[in-house]
DSSP file (Angstrom, degrees, kcal/mol; ACC not computed):
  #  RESIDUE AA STRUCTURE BP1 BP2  ACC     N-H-->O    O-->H-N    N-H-->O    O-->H-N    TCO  KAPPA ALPHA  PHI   PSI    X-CA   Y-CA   Z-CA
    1    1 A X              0   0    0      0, 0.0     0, 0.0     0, 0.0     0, 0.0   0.000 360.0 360.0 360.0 129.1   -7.1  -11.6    2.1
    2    2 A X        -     0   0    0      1,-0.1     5,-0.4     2,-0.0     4,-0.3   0.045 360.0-117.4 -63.2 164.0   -9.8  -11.1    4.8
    3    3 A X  S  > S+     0   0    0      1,-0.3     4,-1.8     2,-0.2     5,-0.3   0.945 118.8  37.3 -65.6 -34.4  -13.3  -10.4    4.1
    4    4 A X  H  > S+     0   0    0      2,-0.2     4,-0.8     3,-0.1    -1,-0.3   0.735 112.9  51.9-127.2  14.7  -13.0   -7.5    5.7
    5    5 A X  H  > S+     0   0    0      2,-0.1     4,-1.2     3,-0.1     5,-0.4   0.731 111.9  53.3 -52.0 -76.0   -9.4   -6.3    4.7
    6    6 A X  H  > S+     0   0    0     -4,-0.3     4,-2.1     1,-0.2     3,-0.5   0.770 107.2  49.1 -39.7 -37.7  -10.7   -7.0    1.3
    7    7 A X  H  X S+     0   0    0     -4,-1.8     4,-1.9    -5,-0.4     3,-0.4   0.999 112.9  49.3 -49.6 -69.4  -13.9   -4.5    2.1
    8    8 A X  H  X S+     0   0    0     -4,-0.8     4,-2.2    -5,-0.3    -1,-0.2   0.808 111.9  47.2 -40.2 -29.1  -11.5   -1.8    3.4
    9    9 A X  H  X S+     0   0    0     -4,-1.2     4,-3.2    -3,-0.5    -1,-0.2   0.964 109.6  55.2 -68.6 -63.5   -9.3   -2.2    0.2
   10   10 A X  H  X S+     0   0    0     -4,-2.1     4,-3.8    -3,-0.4     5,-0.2   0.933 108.5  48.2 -51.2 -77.2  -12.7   -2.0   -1.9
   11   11 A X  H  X S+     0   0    0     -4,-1.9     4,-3.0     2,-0.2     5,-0.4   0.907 105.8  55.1 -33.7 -67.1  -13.6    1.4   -0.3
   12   12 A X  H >X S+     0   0    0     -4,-2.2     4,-1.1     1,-0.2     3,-0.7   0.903 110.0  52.3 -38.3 -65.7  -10.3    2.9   -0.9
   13   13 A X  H >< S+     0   0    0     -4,-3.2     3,-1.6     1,-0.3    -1,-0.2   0.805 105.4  53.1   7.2 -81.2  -10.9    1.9   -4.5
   14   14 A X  H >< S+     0   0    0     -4,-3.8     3,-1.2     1,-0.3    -1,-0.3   0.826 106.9  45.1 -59.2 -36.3  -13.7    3.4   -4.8
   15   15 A X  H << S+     0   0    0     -4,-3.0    -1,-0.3    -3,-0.7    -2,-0.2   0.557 114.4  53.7 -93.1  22.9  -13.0    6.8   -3.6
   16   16 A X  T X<  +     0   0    0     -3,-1.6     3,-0.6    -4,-1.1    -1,-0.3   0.043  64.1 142.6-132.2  47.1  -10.2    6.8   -5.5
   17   17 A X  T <   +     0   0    0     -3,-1.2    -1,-0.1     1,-0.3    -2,-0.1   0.662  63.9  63.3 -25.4 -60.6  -11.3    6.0   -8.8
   18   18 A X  T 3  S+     0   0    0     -3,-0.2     2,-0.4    -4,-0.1    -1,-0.3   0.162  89.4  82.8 -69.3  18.3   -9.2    8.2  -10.8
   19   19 A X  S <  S-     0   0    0     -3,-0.6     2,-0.3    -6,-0.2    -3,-0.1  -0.970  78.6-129.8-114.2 128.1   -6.0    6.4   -9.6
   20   20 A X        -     0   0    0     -2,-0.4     2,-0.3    14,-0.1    14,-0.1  -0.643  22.4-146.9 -75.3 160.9   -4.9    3.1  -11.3
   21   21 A X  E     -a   34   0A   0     12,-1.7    14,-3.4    -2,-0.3     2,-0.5  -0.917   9.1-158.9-120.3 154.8   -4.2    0.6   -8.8
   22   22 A X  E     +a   35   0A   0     -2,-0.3     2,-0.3    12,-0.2    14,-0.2  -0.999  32.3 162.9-136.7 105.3   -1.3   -2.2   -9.3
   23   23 A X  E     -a   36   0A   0     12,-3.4    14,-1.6    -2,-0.5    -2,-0.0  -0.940  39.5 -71.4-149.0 174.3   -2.1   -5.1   -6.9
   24   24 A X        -     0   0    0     -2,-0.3    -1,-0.2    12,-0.2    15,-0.1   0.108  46.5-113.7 -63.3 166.6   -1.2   -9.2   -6.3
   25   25 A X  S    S+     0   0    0     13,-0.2    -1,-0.1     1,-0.2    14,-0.1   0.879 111.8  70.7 -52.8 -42.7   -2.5  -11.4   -8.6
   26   26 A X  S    S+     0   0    0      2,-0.0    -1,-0.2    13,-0.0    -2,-0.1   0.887  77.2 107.8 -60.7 -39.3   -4.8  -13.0   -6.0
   27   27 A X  S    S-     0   0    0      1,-0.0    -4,-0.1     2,-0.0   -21,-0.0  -0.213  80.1 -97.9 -22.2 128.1   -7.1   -9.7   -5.8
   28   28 A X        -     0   0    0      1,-0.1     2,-0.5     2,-0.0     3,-0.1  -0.429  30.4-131.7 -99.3 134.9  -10.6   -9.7   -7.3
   29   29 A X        +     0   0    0      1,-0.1    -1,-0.1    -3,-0.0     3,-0.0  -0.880  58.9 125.8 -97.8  80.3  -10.8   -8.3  -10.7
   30   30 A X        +     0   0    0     -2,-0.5     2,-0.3     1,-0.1    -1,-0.1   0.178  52.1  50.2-143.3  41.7  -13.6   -5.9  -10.5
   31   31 A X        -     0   0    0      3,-0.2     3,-0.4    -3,-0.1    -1,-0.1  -0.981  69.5-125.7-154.7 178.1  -12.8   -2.7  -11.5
   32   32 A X  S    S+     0   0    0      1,-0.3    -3,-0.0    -2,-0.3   -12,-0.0   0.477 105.0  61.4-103.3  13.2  -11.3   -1.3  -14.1
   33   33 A X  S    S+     0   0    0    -13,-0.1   -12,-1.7   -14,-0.0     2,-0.6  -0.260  89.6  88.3-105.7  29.7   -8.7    0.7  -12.1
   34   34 A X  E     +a   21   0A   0     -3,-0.4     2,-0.4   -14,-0.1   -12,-0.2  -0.782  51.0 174.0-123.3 100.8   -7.4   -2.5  -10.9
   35   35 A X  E     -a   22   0A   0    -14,-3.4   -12,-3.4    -2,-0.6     2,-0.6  -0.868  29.0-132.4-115.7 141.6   -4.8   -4.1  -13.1
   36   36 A X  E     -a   23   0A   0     -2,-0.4   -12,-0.2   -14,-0.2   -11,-0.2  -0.866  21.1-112.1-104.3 119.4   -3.2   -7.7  -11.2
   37   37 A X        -     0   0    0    -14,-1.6     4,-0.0    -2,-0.6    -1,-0.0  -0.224  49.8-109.7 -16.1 105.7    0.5   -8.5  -10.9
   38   38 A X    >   -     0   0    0      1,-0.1     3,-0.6     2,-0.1   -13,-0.2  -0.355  33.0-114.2 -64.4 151.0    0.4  -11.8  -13.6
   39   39 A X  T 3  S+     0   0    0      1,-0.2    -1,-0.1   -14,-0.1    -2,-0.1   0.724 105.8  51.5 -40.9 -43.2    1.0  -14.9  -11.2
   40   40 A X  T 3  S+     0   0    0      1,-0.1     2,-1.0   -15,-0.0    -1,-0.2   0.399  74.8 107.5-107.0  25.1    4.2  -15.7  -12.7
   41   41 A X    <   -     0   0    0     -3,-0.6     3,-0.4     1,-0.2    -1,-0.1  -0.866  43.6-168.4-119.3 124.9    6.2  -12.8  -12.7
   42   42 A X  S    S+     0   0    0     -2,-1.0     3,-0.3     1,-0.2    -1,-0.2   0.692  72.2  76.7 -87.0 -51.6    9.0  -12.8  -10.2
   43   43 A X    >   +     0   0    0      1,-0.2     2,-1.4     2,-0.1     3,-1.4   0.484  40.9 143.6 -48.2  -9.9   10.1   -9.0  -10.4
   44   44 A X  T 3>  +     0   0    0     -3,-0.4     4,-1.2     1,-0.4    -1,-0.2   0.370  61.7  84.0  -7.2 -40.3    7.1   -7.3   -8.3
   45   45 A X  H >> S+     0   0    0     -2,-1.4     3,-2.1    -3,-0.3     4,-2.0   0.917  88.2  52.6 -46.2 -66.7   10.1   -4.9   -7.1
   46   46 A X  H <> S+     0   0    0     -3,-1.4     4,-2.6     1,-0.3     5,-0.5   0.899  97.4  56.9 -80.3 -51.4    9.4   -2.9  -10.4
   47   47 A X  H 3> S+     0   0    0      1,-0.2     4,-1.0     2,-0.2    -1,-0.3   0.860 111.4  49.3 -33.8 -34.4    5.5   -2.2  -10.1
   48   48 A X  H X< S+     0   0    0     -3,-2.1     3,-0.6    -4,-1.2    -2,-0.3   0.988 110.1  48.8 -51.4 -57.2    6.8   -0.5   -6.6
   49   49 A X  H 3< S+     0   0    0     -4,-2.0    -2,-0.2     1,-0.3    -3,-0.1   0.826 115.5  46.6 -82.5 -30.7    9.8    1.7   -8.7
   50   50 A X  H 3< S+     0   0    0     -4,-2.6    -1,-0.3     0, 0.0    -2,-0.2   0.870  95.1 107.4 -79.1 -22.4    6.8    2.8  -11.4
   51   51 A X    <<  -     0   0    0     -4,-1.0     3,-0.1    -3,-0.6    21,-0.1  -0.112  61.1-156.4 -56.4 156.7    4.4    3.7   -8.5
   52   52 A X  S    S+     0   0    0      1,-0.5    20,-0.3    19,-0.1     2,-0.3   0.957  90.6   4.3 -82.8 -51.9    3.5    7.4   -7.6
   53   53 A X  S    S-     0   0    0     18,-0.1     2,-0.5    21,-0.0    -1,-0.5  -0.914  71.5-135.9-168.7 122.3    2.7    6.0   -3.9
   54   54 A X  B     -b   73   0B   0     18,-5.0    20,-1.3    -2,-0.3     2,-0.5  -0.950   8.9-165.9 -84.8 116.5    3.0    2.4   -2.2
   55   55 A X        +     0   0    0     -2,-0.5     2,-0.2    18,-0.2    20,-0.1  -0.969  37.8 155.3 -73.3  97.5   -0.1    1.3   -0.1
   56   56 A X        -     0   0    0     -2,-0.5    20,-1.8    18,-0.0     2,-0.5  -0.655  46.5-124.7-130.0 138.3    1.8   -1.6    1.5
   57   57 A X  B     -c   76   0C   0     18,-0.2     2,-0.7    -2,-0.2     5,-0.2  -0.889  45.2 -90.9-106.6-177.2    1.3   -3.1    4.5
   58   58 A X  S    S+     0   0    0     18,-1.1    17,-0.1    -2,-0.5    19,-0.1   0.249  70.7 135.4 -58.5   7.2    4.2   -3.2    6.8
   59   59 A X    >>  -     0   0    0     -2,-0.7     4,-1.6     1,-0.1     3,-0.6  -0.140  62.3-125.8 -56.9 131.2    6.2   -6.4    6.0
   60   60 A X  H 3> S+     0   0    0      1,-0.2     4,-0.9     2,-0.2    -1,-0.1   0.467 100.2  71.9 -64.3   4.6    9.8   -5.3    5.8
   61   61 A X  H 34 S+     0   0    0      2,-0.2    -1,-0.2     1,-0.1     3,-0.1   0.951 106.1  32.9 -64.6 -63.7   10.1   -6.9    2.3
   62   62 A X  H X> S+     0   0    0     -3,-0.6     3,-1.4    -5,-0.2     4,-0.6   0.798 114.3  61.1 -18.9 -73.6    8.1   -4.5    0.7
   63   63 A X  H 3X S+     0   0    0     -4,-1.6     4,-1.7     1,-0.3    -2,-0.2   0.657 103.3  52.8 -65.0 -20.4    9.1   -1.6    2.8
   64   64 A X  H 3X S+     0   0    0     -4,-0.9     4,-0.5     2,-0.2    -1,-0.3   0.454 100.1  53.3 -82.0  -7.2   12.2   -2.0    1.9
   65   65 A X  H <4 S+     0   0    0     -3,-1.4    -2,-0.2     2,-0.2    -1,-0.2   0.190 114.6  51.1 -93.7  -6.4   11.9   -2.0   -2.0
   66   66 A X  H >X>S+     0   0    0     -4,-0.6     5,-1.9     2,-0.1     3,-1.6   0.847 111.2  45.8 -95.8 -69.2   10.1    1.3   -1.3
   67   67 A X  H 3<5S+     0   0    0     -4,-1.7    -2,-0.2     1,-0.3    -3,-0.2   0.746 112.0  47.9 -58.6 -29.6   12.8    2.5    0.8
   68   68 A X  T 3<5S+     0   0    0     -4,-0.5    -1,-0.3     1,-0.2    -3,-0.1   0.677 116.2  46.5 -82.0  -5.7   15.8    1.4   -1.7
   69   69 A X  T <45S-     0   0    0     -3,-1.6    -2,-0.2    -4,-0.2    -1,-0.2   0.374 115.2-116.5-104.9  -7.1   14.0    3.1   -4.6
   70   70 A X  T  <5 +     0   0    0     -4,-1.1     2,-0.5     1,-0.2    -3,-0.2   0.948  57.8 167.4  78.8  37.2   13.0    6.6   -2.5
   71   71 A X      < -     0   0    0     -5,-1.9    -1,-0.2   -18,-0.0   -17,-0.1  -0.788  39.4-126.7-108.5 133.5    9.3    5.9   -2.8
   72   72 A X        +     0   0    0     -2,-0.5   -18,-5.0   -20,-0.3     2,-0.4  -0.010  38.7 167.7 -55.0 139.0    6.5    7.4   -1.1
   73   73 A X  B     -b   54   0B   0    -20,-0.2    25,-0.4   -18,-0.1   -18,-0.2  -0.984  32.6-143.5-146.8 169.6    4.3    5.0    0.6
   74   74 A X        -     0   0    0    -20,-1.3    25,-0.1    -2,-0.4    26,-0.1  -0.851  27.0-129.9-131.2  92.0    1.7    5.2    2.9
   75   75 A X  E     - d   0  99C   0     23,-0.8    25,-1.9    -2,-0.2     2,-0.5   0.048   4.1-149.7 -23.2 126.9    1.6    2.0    5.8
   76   76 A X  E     -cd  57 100C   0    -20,-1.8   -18,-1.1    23,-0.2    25,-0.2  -0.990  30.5-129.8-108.2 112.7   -1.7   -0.2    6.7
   77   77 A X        +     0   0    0     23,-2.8    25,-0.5    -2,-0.5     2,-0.4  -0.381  31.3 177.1 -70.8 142.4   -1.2   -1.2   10.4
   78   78 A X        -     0   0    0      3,-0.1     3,-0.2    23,-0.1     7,-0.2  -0.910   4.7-179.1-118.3 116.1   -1.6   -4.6   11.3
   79   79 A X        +     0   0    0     -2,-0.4     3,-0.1     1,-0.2    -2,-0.0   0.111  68.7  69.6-121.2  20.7   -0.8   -4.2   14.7
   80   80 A X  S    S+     0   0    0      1,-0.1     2,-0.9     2,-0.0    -1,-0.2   0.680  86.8  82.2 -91.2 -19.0   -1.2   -8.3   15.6
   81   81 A X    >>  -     0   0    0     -3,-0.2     3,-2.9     1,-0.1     4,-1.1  -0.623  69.2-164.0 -96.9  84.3    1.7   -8.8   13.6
   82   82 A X  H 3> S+     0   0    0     -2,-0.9     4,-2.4     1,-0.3    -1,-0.1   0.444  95.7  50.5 -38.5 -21.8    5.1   -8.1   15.6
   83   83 A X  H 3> S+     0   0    0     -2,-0.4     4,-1.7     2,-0.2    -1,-0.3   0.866 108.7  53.9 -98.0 -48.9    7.4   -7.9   12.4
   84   84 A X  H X> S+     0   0    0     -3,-2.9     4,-1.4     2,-0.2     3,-0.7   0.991 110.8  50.5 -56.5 -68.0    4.6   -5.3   11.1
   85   85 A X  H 3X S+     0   0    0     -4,-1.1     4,-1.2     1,-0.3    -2,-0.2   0.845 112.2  39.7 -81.9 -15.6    5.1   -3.0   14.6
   86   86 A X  H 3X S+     0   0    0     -4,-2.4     4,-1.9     1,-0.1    -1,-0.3   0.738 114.4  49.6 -90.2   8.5    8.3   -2.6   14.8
   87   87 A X  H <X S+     0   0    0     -4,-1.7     4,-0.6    -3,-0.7    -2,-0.2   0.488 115.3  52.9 -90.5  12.8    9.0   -2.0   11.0
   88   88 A X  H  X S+     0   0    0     -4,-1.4     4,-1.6    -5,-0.2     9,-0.3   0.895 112.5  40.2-101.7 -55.8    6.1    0.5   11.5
   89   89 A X  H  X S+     0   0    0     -4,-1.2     4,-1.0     2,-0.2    -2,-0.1   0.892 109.7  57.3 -64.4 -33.0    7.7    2.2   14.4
   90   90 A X  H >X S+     0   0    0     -4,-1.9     4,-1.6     2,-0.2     3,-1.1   0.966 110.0  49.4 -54.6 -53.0   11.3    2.2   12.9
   91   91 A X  H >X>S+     0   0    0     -4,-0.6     3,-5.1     1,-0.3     4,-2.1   0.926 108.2  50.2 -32.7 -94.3    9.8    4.0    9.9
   92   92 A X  H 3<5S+     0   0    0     -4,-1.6    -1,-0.3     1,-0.3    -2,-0.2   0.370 113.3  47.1 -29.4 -15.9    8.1    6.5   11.9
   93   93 A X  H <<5S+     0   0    0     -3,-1.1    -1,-0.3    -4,-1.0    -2,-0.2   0.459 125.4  25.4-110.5 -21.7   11.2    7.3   13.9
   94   94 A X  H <<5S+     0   0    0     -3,-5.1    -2,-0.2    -4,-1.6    -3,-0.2   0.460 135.9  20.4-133.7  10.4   13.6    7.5   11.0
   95   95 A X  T  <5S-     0   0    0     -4,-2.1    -3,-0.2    -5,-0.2    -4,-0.1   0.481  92.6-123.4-157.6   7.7   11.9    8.5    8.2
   96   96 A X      < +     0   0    0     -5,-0.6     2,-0.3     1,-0.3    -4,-0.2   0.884  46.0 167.4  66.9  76.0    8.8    9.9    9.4
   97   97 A X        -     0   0    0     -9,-0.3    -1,-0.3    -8,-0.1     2,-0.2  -0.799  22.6-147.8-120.5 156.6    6.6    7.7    7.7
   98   98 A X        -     0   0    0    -25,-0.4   -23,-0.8    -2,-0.3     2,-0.3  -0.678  13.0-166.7-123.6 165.0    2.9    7.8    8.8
   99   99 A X  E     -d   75   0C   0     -2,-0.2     2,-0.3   -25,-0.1   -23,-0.2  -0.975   4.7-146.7-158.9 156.2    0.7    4.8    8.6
  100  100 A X  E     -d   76   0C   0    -25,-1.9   -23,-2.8    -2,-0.3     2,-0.2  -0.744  17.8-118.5-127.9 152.4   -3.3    4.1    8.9
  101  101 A X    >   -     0   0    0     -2,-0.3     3,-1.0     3,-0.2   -23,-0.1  -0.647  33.2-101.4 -93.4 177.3   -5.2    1.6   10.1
  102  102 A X  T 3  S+     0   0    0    -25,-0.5     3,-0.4     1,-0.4     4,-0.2   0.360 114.4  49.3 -78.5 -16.5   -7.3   -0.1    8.4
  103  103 A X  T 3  S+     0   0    0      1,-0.2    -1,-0.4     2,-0.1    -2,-0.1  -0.239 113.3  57.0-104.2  33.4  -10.7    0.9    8.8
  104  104 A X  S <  S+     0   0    0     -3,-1.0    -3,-0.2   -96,-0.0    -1,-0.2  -0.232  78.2  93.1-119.4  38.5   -9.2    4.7    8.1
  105  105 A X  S >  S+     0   0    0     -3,-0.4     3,-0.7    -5,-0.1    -2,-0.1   0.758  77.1  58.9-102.0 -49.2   -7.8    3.6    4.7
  106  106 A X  T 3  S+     0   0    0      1,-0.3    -4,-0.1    -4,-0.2    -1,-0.0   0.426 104.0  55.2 -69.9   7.3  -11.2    4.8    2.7
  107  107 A X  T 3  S+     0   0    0      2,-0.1     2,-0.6     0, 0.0    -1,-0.3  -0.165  80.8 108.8-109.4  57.3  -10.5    8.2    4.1
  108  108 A X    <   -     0   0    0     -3,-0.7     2,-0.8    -8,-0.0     3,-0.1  -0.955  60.5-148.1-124.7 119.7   -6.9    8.4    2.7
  109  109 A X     >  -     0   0    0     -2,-0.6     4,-1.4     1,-0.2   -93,-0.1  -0.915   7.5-163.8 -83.4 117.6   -6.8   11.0   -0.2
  110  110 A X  H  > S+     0   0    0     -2,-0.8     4,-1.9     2,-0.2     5,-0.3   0.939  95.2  52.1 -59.8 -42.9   -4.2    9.8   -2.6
  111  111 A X  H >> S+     0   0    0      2,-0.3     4,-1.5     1,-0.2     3,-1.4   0.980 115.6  39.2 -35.7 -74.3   -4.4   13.4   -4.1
  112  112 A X  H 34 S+     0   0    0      1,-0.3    -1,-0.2     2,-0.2    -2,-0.2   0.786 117.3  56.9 -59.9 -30.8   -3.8   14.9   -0.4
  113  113 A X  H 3< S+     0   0    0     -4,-1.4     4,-0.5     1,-0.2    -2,-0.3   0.579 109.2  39.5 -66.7 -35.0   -1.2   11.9    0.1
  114  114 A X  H <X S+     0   0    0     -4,-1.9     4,-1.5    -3,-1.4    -1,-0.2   0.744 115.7  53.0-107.3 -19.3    1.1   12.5   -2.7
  115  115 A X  T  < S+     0   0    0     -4,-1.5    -2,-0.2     1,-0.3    -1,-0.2   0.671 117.8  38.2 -87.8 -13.8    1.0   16.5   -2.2
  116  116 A X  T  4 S+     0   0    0     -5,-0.2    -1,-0.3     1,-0.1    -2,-0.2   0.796 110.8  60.3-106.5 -13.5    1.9   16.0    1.4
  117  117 A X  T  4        0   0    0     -4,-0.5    -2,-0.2     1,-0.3    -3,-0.1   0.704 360.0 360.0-100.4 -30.5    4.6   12.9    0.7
  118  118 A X     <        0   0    0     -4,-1.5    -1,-0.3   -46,-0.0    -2,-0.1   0.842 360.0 360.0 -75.3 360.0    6.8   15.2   -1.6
């Protein structure tokens, strides 16, 4: 994770305290709304299916465990990564999925996000 992904991440965090967050293993464990995916566990598919809301970025792997389970998610553009823009626009074109870039991720209300996603 970049230094300053991982800052952008950090903010979201923060203003969204009252939300646990469910994230890889690799993540810095330093708050208490953060619980890490153990290293050796091979399902990851099922933290998605318990989520209220995925904050993914757009690698079709992912996006597609969101999409075969019906779960709301909300996209983080990488827009250097070709795989990332078109699964970003294919969303947006067939399933009218919205997606933020990364230095607009600490304004993302989860609150406002899940009220608008149903």
């Amino acid at each position: 994770m970049s230094t300053e992904f991982e800052k952008f991440v950090e903010e979201f965090i923060t203003s969204n305290e009252k939300y646990a967050f469910i994230v890889p293993n690799h993540f810095p464990k330093r708050y208490t709304n953060v619980f890490n995916i153990p290293h050796d566990y091979l399902e990851s598919q099922n933290y998605a299916y318990a989520a209220d809301i995925c904050v993914i970025k757009s690698g079709w792997s992912t996006v597609s465990e969101c999409l075969t389970m019906n779960e709301a998610m909300i996209l983080i553009e990488r827009k250097n990564i070709p795989g990332d823009v078109n699964t970003k626009k294919f969303l947006n074109m067939e399933y009218g999925v919205k997606s933020v870039k990364m230095k607009e991720l600490r304004n993302v209300s989860l609150r406002e996000a899940k009220n608008r996603l149903k």
